[in-house]
C-alpha positions as CSV (number, residue, x, y, z in Angstrom):
1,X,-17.3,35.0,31.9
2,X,-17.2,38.1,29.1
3,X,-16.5,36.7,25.5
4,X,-13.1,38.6,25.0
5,X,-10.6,39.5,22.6
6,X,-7.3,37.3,22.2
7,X,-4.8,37.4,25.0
8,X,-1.8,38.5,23.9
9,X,1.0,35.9,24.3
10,X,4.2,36.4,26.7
11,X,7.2,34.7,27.9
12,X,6.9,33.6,31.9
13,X,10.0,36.4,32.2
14,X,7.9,40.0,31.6
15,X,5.9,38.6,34.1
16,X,7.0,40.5,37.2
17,X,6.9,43.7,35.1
18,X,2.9,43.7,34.6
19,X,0.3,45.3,37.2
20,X,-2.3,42.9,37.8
21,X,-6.4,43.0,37.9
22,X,-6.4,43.2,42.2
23,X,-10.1,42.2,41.6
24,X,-11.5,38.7,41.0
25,X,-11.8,38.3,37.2
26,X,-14.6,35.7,37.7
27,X,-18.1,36.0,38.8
28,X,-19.2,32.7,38.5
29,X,-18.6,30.4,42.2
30,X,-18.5,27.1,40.0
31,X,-16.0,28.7,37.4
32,X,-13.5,30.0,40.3
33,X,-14.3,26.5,42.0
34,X,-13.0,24.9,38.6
35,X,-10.0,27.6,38.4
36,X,-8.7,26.0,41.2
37,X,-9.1,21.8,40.5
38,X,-7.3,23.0,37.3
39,X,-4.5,24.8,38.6
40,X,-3.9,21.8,41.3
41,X,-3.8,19.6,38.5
42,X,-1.7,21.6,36.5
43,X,0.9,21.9,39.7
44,X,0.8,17.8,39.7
45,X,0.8,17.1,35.9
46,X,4.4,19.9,36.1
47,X,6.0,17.9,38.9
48,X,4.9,14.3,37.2
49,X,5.3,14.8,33.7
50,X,7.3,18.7,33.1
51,X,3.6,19.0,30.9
52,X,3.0,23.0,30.5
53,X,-0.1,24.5,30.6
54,X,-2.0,27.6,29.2
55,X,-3.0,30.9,31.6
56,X,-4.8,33.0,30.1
57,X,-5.1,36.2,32.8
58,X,-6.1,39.9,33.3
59,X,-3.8,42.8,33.7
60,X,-4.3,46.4,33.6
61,X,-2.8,46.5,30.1
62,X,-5.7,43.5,28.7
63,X,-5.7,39.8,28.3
64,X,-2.3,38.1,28.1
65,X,-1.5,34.3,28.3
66,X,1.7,32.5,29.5
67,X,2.6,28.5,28.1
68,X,4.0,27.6,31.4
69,X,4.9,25.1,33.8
70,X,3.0,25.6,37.6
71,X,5.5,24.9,40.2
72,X,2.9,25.2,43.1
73,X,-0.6,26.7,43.7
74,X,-1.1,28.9,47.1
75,X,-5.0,30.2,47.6
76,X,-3.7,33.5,46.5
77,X,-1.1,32.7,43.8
78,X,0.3,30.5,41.4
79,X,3.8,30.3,41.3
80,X,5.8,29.4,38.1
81,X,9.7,28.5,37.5
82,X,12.1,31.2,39.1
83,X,9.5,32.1,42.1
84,X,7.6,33.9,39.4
85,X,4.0,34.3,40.8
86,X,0.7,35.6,39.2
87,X,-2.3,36.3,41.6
88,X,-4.7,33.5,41.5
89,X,-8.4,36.6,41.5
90,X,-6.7,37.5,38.0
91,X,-6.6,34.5,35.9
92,X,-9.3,33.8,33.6
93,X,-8.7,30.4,31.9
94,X,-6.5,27.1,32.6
95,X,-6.2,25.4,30.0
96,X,-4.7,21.8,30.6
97,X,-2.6,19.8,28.2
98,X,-4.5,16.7,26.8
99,X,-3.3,13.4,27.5
């Protein structure tokens, strides 16, 4: 992954109003393998403990990053409270909360 400039941060509501990278933002098999262990253990650690977690991801404006909770995890998206969903190809970082 490219060393980048700071995501800018948003509330999970401007969320359907951004146009998202439609490409895969990681080129790395093993990073986009880990993506996805930590976005299924972001969905459980929501549903068990209402713990957020950090998403950083790429739209066409830049780098932005949501402090969210992960209601469920599809191949293709992740979807967040109110059915709000960001395409999984266009996140860049998960970043858990420690325990």
């Amino acid at each position: 992954m490219e060393i980048s400039t700071i995501p800018e941060r948003i509330n999970s509501e401007k969320i359907p109003l951004l146009q998202f990278k439609t490409v895969e933002v990681i080129d790395d098999a093993d990073l986009c393998l880990q993506r996805k262990l930590s976005l299924q253990r972001a969905a459980q650690m929501s549903h068990s403990f209402y713990s957020k977690v950090r998403i950083v991801f790429q739209t066409e404006e830049g780098k932005m990053e949501v402090l969210t909770t992960v209601w469920a995890v599809t191949d293709k998206f992740v979807i967040l409270k109110g059915g709000i969903s960001i395409p999984v190809c266009a996140i860049c970082e998960v970043a858990l909360p420690q325990q």
